[in-house]
C-alpha positions as CSV (number, residue, x, y, z in Angstrom):
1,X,0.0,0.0,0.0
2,X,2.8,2.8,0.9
3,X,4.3,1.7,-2.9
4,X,0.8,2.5,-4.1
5,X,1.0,6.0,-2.6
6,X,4.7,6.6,-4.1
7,X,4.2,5.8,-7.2
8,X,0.7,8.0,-6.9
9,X,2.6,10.9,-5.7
10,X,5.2,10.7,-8.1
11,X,2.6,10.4,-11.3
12,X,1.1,13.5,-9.5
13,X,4.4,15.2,-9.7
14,X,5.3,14.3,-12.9
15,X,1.8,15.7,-13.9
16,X,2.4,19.2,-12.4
17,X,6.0,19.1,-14.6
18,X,4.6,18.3,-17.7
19,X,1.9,21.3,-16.9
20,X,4.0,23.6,-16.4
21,X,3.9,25.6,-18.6
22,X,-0.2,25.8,-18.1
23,X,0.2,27.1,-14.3
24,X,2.9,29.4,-15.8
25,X,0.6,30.9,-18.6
26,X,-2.0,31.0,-16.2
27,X,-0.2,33.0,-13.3
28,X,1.1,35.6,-16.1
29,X,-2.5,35.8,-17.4
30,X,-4.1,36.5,-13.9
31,X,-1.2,38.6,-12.8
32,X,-2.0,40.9,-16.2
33,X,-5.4,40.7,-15.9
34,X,-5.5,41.6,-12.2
35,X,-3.2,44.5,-12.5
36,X,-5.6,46.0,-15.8
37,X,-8.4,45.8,-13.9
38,X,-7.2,47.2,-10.6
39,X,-5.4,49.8,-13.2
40,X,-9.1,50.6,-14.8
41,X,-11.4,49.4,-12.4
42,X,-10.6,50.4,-9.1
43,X,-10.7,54.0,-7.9
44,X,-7.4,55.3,-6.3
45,X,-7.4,56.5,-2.6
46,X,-6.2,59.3,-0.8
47,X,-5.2,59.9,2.7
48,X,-4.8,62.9,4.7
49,X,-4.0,62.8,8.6
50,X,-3.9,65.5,11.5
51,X,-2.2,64.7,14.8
52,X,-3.9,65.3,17.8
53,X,-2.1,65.7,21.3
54,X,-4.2,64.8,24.7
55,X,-3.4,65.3,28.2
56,X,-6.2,64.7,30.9
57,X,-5.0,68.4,32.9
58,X,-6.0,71.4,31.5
59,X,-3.3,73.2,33.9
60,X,-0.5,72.0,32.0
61,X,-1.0,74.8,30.2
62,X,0.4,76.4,33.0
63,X,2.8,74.0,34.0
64,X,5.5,72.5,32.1
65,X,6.1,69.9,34.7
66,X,4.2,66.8,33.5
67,X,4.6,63.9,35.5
68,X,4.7,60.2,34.3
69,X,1.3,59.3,35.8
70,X,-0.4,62.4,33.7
71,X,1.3,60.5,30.4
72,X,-0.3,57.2,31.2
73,X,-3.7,58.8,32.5
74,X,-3.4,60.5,28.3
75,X,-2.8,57.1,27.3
76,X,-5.6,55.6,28.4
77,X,-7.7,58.5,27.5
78,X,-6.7,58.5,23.6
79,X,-9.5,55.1,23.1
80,X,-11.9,57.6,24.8
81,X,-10.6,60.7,22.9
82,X,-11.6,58.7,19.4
83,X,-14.7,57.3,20.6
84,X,-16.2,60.7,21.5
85,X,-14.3,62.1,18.4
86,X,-16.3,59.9,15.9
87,X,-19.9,60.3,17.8
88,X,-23.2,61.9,16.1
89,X,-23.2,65.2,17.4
90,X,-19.1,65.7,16.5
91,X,-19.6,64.4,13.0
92,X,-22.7,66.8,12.8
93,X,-20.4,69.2,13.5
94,X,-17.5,68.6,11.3
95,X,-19.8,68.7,8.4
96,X,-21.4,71.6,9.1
97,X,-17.6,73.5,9.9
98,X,-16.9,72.0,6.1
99,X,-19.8,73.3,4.8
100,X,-18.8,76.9,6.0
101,X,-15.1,76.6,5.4
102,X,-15.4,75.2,1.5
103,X,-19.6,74.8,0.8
104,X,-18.9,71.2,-0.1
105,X,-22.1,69.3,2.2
106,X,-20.7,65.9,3.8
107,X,-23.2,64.0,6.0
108,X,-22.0,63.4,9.3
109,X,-22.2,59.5,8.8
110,X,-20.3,59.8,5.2
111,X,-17.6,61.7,7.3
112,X,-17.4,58.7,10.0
113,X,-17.1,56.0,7.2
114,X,-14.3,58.4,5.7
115,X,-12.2,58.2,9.1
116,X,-9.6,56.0,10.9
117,X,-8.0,56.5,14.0
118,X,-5.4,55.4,16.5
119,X,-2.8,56.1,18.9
120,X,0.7,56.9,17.6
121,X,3.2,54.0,18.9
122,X,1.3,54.1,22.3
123,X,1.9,57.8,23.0
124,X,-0.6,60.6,23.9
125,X,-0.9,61.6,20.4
126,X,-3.1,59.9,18.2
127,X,-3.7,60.5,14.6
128,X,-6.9,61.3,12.7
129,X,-7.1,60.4,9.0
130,X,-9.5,61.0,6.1
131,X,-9.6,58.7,3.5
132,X,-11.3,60.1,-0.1
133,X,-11.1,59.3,-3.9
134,X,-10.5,63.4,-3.7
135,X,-6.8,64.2,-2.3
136,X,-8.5,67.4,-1.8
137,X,-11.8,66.7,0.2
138,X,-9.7,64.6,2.4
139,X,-7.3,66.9,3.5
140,X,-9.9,69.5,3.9
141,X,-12.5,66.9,5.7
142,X,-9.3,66.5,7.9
143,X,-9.0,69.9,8.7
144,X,-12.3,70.4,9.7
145,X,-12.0,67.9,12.3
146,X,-9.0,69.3,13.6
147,X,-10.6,73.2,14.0
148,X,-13.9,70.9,15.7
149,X,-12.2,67.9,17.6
150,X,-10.2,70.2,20.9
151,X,-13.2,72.3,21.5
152,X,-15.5,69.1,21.7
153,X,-13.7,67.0,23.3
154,X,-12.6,69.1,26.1
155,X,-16.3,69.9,26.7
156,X,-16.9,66.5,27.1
157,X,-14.2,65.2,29.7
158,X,-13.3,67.9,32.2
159,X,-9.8,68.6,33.2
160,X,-8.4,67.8,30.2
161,X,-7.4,69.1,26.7
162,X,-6.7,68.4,23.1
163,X,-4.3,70.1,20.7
164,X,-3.4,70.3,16.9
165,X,0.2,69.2,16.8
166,X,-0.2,68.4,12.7
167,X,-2.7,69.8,10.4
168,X,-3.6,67.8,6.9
169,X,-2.2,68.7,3.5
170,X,-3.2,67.2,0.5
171,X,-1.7,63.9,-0.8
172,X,0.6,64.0,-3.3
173,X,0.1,60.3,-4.3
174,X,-2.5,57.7,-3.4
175,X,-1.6,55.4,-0.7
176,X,-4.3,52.1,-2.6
177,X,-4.8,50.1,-4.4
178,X,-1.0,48.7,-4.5
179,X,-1.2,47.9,-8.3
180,X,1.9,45.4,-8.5
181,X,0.4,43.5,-4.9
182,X,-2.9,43.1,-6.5
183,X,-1.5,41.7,-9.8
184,X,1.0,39.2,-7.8
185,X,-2.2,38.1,-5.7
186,X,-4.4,37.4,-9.1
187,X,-1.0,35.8,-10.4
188,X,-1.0,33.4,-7.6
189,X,-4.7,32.9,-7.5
190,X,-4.3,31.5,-11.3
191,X,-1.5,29.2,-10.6
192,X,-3.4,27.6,-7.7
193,X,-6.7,27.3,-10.1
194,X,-4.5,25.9,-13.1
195,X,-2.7,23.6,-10.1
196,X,-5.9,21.9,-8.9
197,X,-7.1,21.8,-12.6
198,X,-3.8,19.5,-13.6
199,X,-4.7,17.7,-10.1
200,X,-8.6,16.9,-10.6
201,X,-7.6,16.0,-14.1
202,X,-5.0,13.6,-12.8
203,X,-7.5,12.1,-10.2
204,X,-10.3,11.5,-12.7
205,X,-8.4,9.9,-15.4
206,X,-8.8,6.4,-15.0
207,X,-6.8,4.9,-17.8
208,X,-4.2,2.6,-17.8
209,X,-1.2,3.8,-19.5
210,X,1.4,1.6,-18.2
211,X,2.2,-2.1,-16.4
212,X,2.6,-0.6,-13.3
213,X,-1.3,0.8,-13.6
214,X,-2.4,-2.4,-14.3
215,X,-0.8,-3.8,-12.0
216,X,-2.0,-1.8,-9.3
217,X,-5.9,-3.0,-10.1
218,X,-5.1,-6.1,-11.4
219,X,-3.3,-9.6,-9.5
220,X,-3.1,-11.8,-12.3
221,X,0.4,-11.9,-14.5
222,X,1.4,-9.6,-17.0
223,X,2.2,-12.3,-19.6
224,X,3.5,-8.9,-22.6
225,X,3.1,-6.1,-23.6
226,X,2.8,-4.1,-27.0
227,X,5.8,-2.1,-27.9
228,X,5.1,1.9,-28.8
């Protein structure tokens, strides 16, 4: 029985080598095709981000001595920070300051699906971004939350503030789709289908094409063979 399963495994192999060239030409032709259509098909993305700085004592302002535990307090606060930043009544607000600023009309909900947040490398700042097929309404949705974000926040938890540290400016390139990851990813989704294709093929052909595959299904004597 474990001969029966070399030899299979071999003929298998040997099937994928003579194929070659079929998972080749596949791969190229999936790697071309997915690159075209994330080329023609697939809008390009742009990202604009504002840093925020929090601290949870609004007489810092005062004091330049900040001690360790007032770091890890702003820490902590920066989860709260982006889950009051992205409520209704902020995003209500954002678009209306948008609407006043540039006269471009944003629901508050379009705004939330366009935004991302997250602490940068586990300080007390944490960066806002916009993400938009417009470089331009990005980096001005952006800005918008930056001139609405301190005001609200700080209304919200007492005895402690927010600050601009970066504004947005407009992207200079878009940051997706990654053309040549997307065509390696079709590529490699083409030689797996041309793979199981040479495998199913090799499963389901059931004809005997040499002693050893008779053989296999057969006890009795191989007495001769015909010669090619």
């Amino acid at each position: 029985m474990e001969k029966a399963k070399e030899i299979n495994i071999l003929a298998l192999c040997k099937s994928l080598l003579r194929k070659a060239w079929l998972i080749v030409l596949c791969a190229i032709i999936f790697g071309i095709g997915g690159y075209v259509y994330t080329d023609q098909c697939v809008a390009p993305m742009y990202r604009s981000s504002i840093l925020l700085y929090v601290n949870n004592s609004a007489s810092t302002d005062k004091n330049d001595n900040i001690s360790s535990s007032d770091l890890a307090t702003s820490q902590r606060l920066v989860k709260t920070y982006i889950i009051i930043l992205r409520s209704d009544p902020v995003m209500e607000k954002v678009a209306a300051n948008l609407e006043r600023s540039t006269g471009k009309k944003l629901s508050g909900g379009a705004i939330n699906g366009m935004l991302s947040a997250g602490a940068e490398n586990e300080t007390e700042v944490f960066r806002v971004s916009i993400s938009s097929t417009d470089p331009v309404l990005a980096a001005e949705v952006a800005n918008s939350v930056a001139a609405v974000a301190p005001k609200e926040i700080e209304s919200v938890i007492l005895g402690s503030s927010a600050k601009v540290v970066q504004h947005a400016t407009v992207a200079g390139a878009p940051y997706s789709p990654n053309k040549t990851r997307q065509a390696a990813l079709f590529a490699i989704i083409g030689a797996v289908l041309a793979v199981a294709f040479v495998l199913v093929r090799e499963f389901m052909d059931v004809r005997i094409k040499s002693e050893e595959d008779l053989a296999e299904i057969c006890d009795a004597p191989i007495l001769g063979y015909i010669p090619d």
